[in-house]
C-alpha positions in Angstrom: -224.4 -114.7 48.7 -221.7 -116.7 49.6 -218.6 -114.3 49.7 -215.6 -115.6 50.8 -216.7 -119.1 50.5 -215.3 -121.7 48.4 -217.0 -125.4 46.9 -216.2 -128.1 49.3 -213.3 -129.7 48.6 -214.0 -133.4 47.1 -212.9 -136.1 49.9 -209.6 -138.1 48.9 -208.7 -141.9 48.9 -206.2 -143.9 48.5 -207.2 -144.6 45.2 -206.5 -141.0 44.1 -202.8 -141.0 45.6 -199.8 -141.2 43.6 -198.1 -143.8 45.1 -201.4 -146.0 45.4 -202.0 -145.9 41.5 -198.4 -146.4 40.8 -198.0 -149.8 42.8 -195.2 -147.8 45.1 -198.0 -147.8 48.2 -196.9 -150.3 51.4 -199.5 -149.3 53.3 -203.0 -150.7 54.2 -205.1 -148.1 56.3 -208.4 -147.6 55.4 -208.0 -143.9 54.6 -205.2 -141.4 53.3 -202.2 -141.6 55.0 -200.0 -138.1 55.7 -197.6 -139.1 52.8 -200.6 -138.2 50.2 -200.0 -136.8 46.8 -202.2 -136.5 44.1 -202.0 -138.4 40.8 -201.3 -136.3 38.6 -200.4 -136.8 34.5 -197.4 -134.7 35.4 -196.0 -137.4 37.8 -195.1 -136.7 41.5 -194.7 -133.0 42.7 -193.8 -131.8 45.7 -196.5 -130.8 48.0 -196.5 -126.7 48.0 -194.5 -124.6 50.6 -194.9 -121.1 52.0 -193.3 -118.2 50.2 -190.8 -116.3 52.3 -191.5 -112.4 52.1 -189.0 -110.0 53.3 -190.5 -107.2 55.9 -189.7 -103.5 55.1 -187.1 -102.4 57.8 -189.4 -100.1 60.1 -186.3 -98.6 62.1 -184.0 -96.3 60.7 -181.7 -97.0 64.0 -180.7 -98.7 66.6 -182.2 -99.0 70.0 -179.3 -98.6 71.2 -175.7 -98.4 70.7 -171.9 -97.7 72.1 -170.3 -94.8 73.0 -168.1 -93.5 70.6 -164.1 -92.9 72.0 -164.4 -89.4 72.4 -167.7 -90.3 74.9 -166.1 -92.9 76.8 -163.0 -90.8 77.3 -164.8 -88.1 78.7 -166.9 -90.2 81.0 -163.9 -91.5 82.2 -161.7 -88.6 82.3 -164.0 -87.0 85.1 
């Protein structure tokens, strides 16, 4: 029962990137450098980012906030 888990992810190369099978590659390391993209028949896509989610507002008001004119008038009218 392996819930949770997923397969293990096949190990890249060079050979798989993009850039490597398209003749664009000017490097030559040994393993996958941090520019890797996969080859893909749809050509070069950009690596996948983070969705940005909105959080409910949790606070109907503020924390605080100024006095109105009639406060500070009578604060200062004392």
């Amino acid at each position: 029962m392996n819930k949770g888990r997923t397969a293990p992810k096949k190990k890249v190369s060079c050979a798989d990137c993009y850039f490597h099978c398209n003749t664009l590659c000017a490097l030559g390391l040994d393993e996958p450098c941090p520019t890797f993209r996969p080859d893909t028949p749809e050509g070069l896509r950009p690596p996948t980012q983070l969705r940005f989610l909105f959080r409910t507002e949790r606070r109907t008001q503020s924390a605080w906030a100024f006095p109105t004119a009639d406060e500070q008038a009578a604060l200062h009218s004392a």
